[in-house]
C-alpha positions as CSV (number, residue, x, y, z in Angstrom):
1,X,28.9,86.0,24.9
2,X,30.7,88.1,27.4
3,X,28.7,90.8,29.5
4,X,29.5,93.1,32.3
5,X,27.2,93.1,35.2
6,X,26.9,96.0,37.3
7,X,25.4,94.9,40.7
8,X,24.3,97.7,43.8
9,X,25.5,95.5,47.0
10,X,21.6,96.1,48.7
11,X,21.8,93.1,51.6
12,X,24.8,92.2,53.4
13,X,26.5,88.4,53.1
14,X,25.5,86.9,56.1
15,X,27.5,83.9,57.5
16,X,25.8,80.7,59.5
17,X,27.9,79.4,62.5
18,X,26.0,75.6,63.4
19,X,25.6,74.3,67.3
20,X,27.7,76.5,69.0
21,X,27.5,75.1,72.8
22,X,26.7,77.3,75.0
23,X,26.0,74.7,78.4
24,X,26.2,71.6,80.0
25,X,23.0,70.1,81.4
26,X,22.8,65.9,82.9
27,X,21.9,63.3,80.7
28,X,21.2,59.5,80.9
29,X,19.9,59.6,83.9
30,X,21.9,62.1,85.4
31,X,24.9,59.9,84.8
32,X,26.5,62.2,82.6
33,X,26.1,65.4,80.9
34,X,25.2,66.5,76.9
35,X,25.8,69.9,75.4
36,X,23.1,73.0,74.3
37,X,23.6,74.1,71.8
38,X,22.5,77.3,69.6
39,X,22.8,78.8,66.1
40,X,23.4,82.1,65.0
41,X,23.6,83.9,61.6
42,X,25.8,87.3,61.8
43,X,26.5,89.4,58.8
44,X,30.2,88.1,57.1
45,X,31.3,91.6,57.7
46,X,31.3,93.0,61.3
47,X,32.3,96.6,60.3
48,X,28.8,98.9,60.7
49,X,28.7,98.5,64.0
50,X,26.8,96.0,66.9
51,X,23.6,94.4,65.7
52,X,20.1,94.0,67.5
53,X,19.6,90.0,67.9
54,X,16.8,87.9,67.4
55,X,16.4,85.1,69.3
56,X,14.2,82.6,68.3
57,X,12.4,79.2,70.2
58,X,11.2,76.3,68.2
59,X,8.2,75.1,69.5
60,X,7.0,71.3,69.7
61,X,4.2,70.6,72.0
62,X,7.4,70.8,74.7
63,X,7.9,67.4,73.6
64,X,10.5,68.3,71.2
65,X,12.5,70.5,69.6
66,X,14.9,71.3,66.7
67,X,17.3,73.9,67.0
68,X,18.0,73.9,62.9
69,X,14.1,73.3,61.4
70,X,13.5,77.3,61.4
71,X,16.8,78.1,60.0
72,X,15.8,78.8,56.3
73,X,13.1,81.3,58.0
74,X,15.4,83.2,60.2
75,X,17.8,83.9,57.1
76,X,15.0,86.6,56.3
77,X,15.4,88.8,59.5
78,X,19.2,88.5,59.3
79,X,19.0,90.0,55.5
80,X,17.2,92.9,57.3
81,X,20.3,93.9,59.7
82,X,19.8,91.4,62.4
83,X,21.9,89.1,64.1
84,X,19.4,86.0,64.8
85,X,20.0,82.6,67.0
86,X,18.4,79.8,67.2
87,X,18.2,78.4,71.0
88,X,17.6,74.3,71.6
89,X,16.3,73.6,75.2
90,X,15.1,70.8,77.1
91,X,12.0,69.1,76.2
92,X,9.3,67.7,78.9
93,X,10.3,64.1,78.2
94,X,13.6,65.1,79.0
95,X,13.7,67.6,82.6
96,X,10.3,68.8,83.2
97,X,9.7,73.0,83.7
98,X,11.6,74.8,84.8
99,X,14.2,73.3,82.9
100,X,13.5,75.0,79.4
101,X,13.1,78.0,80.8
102,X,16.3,77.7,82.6
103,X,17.8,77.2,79.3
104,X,16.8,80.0,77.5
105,X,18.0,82.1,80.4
106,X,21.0,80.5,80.4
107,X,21.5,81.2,76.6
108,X,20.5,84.8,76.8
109,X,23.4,85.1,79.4
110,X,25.7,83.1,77.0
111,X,25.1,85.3,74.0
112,X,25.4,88.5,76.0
113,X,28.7,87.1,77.8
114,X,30.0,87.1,74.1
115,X,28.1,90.4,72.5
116,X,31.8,91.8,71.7
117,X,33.2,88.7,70.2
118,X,29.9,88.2,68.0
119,X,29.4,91.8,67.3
120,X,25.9,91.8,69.5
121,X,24.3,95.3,70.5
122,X,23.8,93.6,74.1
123,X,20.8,96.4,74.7
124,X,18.3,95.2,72.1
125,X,17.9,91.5,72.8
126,X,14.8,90.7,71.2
127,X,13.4,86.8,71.8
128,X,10.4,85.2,70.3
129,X,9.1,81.5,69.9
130,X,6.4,79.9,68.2
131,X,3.5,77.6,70.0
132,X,6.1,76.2,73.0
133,X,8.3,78.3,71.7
134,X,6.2,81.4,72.0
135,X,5.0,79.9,76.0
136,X,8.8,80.2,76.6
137,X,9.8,83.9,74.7
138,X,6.7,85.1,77.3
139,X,8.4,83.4,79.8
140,X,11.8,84.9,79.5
141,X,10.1,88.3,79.3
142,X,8.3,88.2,82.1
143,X,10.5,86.4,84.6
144,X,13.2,89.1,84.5
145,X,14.5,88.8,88.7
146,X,13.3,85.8,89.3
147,X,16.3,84.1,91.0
148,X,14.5,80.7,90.6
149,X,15.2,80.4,87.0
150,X,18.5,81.9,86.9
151,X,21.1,78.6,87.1
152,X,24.0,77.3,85.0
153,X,26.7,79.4,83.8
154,X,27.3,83.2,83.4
155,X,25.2,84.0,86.7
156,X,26.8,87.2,86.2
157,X,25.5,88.4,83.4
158,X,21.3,89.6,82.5
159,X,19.3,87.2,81.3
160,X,16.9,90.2,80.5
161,X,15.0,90.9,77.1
162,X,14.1,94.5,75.4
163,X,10.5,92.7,73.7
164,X,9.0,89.4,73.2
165,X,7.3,88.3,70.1
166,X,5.1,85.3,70.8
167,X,3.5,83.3,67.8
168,X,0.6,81.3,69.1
169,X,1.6,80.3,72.3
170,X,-0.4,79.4,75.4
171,X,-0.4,81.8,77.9
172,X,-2.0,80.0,81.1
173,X,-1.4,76.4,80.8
174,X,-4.1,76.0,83.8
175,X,-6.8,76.2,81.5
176,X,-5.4,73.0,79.7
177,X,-7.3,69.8,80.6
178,X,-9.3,67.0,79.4
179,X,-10.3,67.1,76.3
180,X,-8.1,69.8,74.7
181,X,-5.9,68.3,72.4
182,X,-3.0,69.0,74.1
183,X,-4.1,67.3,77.2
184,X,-2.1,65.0,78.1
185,X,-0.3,64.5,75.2
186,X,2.3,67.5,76.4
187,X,1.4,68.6,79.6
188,X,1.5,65.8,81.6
189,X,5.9,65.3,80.7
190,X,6.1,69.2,80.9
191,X,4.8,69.8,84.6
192,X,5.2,66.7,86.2
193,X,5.1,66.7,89.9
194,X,5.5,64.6,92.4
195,X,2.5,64.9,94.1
196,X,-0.7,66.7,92.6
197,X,0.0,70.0,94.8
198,X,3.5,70.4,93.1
199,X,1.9,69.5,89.7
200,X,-0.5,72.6,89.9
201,X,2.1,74.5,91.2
202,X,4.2,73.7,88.1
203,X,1.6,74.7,85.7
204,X,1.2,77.9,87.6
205,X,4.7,78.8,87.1
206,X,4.6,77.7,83.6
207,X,1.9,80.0,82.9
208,X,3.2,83.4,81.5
209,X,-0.1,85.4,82.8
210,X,1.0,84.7,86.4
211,X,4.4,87.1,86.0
212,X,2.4,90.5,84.5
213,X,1.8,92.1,87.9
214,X,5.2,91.3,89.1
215,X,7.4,94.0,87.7
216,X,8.1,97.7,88.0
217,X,7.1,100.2,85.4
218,X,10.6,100.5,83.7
219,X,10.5,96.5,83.2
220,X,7.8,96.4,81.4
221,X,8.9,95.5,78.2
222,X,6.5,95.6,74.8
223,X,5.0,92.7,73.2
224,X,3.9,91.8,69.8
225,X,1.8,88.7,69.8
226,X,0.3,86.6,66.5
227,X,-2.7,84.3,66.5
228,X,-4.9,82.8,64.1
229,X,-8.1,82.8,65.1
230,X,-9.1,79.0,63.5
231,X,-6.5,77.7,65.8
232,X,-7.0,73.7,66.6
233,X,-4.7,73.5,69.5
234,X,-3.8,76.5,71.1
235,X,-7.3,78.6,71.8
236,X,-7.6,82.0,70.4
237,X,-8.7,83.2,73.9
238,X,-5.3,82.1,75.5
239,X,-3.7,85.4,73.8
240,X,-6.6,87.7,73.1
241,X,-7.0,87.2,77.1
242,X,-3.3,87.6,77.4
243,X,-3.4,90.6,75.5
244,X,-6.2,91.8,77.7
245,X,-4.2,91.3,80.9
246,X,-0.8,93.0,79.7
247,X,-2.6,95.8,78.7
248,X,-4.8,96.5,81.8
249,X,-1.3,96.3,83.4
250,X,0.4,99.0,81.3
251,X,2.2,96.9,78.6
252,X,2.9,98.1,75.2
253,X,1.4,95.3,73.0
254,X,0.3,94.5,69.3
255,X,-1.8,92.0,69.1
256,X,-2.0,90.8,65.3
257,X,-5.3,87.8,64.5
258,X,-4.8,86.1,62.0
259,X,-8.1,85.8,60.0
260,X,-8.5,81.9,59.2
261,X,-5.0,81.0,60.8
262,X,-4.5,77.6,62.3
263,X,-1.3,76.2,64.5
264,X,1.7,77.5,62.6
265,X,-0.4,77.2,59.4
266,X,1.4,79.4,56.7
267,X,0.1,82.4,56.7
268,X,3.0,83.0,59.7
269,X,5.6,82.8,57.6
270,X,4.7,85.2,54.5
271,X,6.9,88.3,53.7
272,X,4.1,90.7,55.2
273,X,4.2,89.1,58.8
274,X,8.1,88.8,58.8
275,X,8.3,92.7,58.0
276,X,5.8,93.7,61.4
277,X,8.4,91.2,62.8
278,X,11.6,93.1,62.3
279,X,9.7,97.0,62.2
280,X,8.9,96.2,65.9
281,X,12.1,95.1,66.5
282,X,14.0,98.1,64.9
283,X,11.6,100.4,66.9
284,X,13.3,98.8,70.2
């Protein structure tokens, strides 16, 4: 039976580009070095113009990481006119903070440094994470001139974000201690110090509250944060008090609970959440 199918194009082909590197960090023991490397998905036609990106962080307790598990996920916002990566970083087993951090930064700089070549609107760089993930998007927001942070390659170039969209993540890691259940199965790797002054001085930098009074009006970028409020692991209070703070500060933030929502427990993921997801984005 032959038929004729008449087909209204209403989502662009998109077109998945696997572990691009984008630096070189030491390895075995600082003997020799191992590649970063990201993901991106960019429509297969680059002729409407420079798209906003996503840029998303996989979370993992900071003890690991996969730069491909979320892939499947991302596809959605890509559908919806974004270009989207997918950024691996050090975990604390690894380099302890501020090496992830320095990674993400470094990646930001990376994709900018190549906006033309991958058809990037370098203005609208939006990043957000999940859990560690989410810890590291508030991170990157709120560390914007903070030369600390700002090593590897493309020095040159912004490491700076338009918004931040954090799914669970802790927001003050100094309220993490015996016997939260993170504690010490992450934390310990993640901050290690040499001594227990440099130790609490790690987990203060680590903590994203500690950067919201440190920026002018004009880089204060908006937040949209997600939370269940039956979370096992990470506390409700770490980002309804987060919330608190950014607003008493003059933020622009959304703070969506998720009634009955544990640690990246479904509910994250459904079609309704992935929509507030890309209409703040577009608003940026």
């Amino acid at each position: 039976m032959k038929k004729e199918i008449h087909v209204r194009m209403i989502q662009e082909p998109c077109t998945y580009y696997a572990h691009i590197p984008f630096s070189n960090v030491p390895a075995w023991f600082d003997t020799t070095q191992r590649a970063l490397v990201l993901n991106l998905i960019l429509p297969k036609e680059r002729t409407l113009g420079k798209r906003p990106l996503l840029i998303w962080l996989c979370g993992g307790a900071f003890s690991q990481m996969n730069v491909d598990v979320w892939m499947a996920e991302l596809a959605f916002y890509a559908y919806q006119g974004f270009a989207v990566a997918s950024v691996e970083y050090r975990v604390g087993p690894e380099a302890p903070f501020p090496a992830a951090l320095i990674d993400v930064k470094t990646a930001i700089r990376f994709l900018r440094a190549h906006a033309e070549e991958y058809g990037l609107d370098e203005s609208r760089f939006v990043i957000m994470g999940e859990s560690a993930g989410g810890q590291l998007a508030s991170l990157a927001g709120l560390t914007m001139g903070e030369r600390e942070f700002e090593q590897g390659e493309y020095l040159g170039i912004s490491s700076a974000v338009q918004g931040v969209i954090d799914l669970y993540g802790p927001s003050d890691i100094r309220e993490f201690d015996d016997p939260t259940p993170w504690h010490p199965f992450w934390l310990r790797q993640f901050c290690l110090g040499k001594t227990e002054e440099e130790t609490a001085l790690l987990r203060y930098k680590a903590s994203p509250v500690t950067y919201i009074r440190k920026h002018a009006e004009e880089e204060k970028i908006p937040f949209l944060i997600f939370h269940g409020d039956a979370d096992p692991l990470v506390p409700f209070s770490q980002s309804s008090e987060f919330y608190e703070q950014l607003c008493a500060n003059g933020y622009s933030v959304d703070f969506m609970v998720i009634s009955g929502g544990g640690h990246g427990s479904g509910e994250f993921y459904q079609p309704v959440i992935k929509e507030q997801i890309a209409e703040f984005s577009r608003r940026l």
